[in-house]
Backbone bond lengths (Angstrom), bond angles and torsions (degrees), N, CA, C in turn:
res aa  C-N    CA-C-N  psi(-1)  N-CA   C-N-CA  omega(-1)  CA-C   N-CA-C  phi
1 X - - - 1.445 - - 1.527 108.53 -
2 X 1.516 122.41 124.10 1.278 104.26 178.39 1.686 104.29 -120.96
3 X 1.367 120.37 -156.42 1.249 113.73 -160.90 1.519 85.64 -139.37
4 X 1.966 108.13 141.84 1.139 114.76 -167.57 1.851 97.13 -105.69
5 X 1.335 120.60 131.53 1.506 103.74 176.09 1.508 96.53 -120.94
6 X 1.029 111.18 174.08 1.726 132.06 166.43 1.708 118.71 -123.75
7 X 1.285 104.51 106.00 1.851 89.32 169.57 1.310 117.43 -62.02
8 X 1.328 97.63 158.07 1.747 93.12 153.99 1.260 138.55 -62.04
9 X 1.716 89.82 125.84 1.446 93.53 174.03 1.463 98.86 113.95
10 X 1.432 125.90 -28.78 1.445 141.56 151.94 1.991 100.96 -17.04
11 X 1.236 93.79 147.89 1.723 99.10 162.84 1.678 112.51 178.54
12 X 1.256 108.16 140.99 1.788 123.33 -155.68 1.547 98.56 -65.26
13 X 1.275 112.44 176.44 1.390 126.98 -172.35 1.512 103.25 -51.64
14 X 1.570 103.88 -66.29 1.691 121.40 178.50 2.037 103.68 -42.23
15 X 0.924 99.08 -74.72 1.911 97.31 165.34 1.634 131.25 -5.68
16 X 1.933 89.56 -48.06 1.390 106.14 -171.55 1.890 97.69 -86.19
17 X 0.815 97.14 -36.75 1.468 105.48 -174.97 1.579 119.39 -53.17
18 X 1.573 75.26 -64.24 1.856 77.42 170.08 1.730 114.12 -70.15
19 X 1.094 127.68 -27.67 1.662 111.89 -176.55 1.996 95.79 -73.72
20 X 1.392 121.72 -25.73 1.600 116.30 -174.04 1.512 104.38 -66.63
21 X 1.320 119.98 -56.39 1.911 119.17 161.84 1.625 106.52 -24.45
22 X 1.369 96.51 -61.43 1.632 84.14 -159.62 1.026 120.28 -82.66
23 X 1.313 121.92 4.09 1.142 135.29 -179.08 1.491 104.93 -80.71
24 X 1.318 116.19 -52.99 0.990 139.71 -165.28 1.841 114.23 -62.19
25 X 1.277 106.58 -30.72 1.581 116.10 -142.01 2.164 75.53 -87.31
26 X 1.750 96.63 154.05 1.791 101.84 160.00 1.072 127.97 -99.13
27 X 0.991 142.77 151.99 1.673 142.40 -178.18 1.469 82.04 -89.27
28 X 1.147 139.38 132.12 1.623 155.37 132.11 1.305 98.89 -87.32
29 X 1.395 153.47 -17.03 1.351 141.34 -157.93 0.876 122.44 -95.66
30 X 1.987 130.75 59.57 1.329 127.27 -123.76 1.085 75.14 169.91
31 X 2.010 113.21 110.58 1.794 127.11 137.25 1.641 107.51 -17.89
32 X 1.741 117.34 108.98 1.299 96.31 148.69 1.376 141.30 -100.21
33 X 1.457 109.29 24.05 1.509 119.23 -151.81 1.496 82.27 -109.33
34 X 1.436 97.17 148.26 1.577 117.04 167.30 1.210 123.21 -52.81
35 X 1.298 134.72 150.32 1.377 113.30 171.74 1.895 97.29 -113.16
36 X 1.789 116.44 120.98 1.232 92.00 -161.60 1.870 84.29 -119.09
37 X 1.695 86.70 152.11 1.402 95.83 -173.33 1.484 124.92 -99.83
38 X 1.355 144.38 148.56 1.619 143.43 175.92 1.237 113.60 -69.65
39 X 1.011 142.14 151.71 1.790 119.58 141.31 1.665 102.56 140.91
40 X 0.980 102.24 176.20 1.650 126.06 172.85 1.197 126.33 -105.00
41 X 1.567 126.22 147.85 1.207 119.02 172.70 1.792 113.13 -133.53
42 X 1.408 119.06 100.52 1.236 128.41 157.65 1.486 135.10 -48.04
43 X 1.346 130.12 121.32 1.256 117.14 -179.66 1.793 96.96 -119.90
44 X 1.120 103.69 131.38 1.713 104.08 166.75 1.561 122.94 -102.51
45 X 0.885 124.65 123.40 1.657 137.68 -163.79 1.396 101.44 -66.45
46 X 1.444 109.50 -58.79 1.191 105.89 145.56 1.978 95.86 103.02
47 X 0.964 100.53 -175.73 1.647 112.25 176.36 1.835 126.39 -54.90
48 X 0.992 145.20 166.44 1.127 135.85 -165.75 1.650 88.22 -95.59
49 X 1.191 107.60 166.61 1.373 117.07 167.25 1.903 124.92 -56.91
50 X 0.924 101.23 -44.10 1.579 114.19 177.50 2.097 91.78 -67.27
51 X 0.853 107.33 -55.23 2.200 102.03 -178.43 1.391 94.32 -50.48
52 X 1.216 103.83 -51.45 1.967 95.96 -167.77 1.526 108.00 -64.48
53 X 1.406 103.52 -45.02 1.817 95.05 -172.47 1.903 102.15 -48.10
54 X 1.676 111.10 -57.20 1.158 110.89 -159.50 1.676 96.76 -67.29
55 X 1.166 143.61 -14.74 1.443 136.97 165.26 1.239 105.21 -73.26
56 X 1.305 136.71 -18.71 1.554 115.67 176.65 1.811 104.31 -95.19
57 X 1.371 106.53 -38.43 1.862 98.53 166.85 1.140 115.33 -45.65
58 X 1.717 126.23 -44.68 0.981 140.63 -173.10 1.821 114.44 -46.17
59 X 2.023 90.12 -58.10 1.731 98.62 168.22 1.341 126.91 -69.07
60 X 1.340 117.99 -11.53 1.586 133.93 -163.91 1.504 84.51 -84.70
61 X 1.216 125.54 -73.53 1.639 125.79 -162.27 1.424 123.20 -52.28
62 X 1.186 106.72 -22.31 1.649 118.41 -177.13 1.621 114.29 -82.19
């Protein structure tokens, strides 16, 4: 008589079956159209590094 074990993580024929379906199946249920946007985008360069440091001491102290 011997003894049947399963490791973890083990799973029966039926197990495999059902994770291959779902594996299998597509989501179609999902906007496929782009969503496209108008507009502009500004970037400001902005202050030198030394203005910004003293603008954040500036916010730190207050």
């Amino acid at each position: 008589m011997g003894i049947v074990t399963m490791s973890m993580g083990a799973y029966d024929e039926d197990e495999h079956e059902r994770r291959e379906k779902q594996a299998s199946k597509v989501d179609t249920d999902f906007d496929d159209e782009r969503t496209i946007h108008h507009g502009t985008v500004e970037y400001d360069s902005g202050d030198s590094a030394e203005e910004l440091l003293n603008k954040f001491e500036e916010i730190k102290s207050d």
